[in-house]
Each structure stands twice: as C-alpha cells, then as structure tokens.
N, C-alpha and C positions, 0 to 999 in steps of 0.2 A: 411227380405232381406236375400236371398240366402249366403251361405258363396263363397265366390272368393278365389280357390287355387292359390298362387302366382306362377308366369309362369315361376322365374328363382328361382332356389334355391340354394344352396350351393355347391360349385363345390366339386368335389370326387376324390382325387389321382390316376390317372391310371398308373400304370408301364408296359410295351411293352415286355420286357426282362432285362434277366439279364443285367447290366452296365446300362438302362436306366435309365434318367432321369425323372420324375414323371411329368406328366402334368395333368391339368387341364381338366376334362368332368364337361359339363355341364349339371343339373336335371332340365326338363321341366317338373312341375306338370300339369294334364292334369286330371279334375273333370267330370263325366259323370254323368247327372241328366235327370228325366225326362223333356223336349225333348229337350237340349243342351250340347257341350263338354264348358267347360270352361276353359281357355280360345278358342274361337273360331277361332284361327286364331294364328298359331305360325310362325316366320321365325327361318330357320335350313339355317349355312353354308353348301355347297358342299361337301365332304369328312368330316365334323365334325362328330364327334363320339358325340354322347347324348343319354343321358338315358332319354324316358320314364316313369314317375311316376304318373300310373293310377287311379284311385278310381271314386268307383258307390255311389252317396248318397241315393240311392233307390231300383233299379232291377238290375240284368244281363242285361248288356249293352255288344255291341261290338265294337272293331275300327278296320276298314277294310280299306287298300289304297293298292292294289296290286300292281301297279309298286314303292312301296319302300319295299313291301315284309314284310305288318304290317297284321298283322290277329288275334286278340288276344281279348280274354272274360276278362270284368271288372267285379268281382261280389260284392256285395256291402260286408264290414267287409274283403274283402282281397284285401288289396294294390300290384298290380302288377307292377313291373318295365319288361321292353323292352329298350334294345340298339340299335339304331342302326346310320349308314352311310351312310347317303344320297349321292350316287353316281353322282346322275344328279341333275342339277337345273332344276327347274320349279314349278310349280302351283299345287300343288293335291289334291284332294278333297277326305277327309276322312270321312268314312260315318257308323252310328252304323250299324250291321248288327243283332243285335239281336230285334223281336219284342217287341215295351217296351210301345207300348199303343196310341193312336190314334193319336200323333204328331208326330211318329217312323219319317216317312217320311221327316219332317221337320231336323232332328237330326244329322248336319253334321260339318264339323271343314274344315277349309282351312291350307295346310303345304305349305308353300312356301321356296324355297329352293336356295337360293342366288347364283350365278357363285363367285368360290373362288377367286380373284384377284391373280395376275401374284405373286407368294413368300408369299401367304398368307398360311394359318392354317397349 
C-alpha cells in the first residue's frame, strides 16, 4: 500500500512586518507518484496564504494550474515547497505537466478554492 502524505501538517509562524503579530500558515503536503497527486483534491480559502509541500516518489513530475499562477517541477529526493494566495474562488484543475509514463494523461489533482465569508481570514 502506497504511503498517504498527510494533507494538513503543522502550521509555520509568519510575521508581515515589524510590530506584527505571528499567525498561522498552513502546509498542504501534496505527494506526486506515478499517475496520481496525493492527496487529489485540496480545499484552499480565498486569500489564505499556504505553503505548498511537494515530493515525487518516483520521476520528475509537474504541477501546473495557470490561473493560480503554479508552475513548478517535483523531482523525486527534493522536497519543494511553494506559497501561495489564492485570489479567486473556484474549481481548478491541476495537472502534471511533465511526461511520467503511459497514465501521464490520467495524473491530475482538483484545488478548490472557498469564497472567504464576510470578516473571515
């Protein structure tokens, strides 16, 4: 049985500026194998900041969603982290972009991206 990265992991201090107060980011591990991301399917609030926490248990893999502005190579033995802010809500569908073997085409992950409620995050 495959190893399952856990999808929420320890949240990581961020400071804004000087006098800020430290909040909360949250690490989505996010496992690329041949021909699946694991977990396949994250939700991100609207404006939350999250880091990204990639790994390949196999080949160079890619995670590509242009309209959140992700473009980045997993290669396996190097963990990559990615930040980012999901502007907009909605549905996106991220997809490896690197060829990894005759299921390539099957190899895609769902971001869903929440509307932040009126005084949330």
């Amino acid at each position: 049985m495959a190893r399952i990265a856990l999808a929420l992991m320890a949240a990581l201090p961020v400071v804004a500026g000087p006098g800020a107060r430290a909040q909360e980011r949250r690490v989505v591990a996010v496992t690329a194998k041949r021909f699946e991301f694991s977990p396949n399917q994250i939700t991100l609030a609207q404006g939350e900041t999250i880091t990204l926490r990639l790994e390949s248990e196999d080949v160079t893999h890619g995670l590509f969603v242009r309209p959140l502005g992700i473009d980045v190579d997993i290669a396996p033995g190097k963990p990559t982290e990615l930040t980012i802010t999901p502007p907009k809500a909605g549905t996106y569908r991220a997809i490896c972009d690197h060829f990894c073997g005759a299921g390539h085409g099957g190899m895609k992950m769902t971001i869903v991206v929440e509307e932040r409620a009126a005084g949330g995050i």
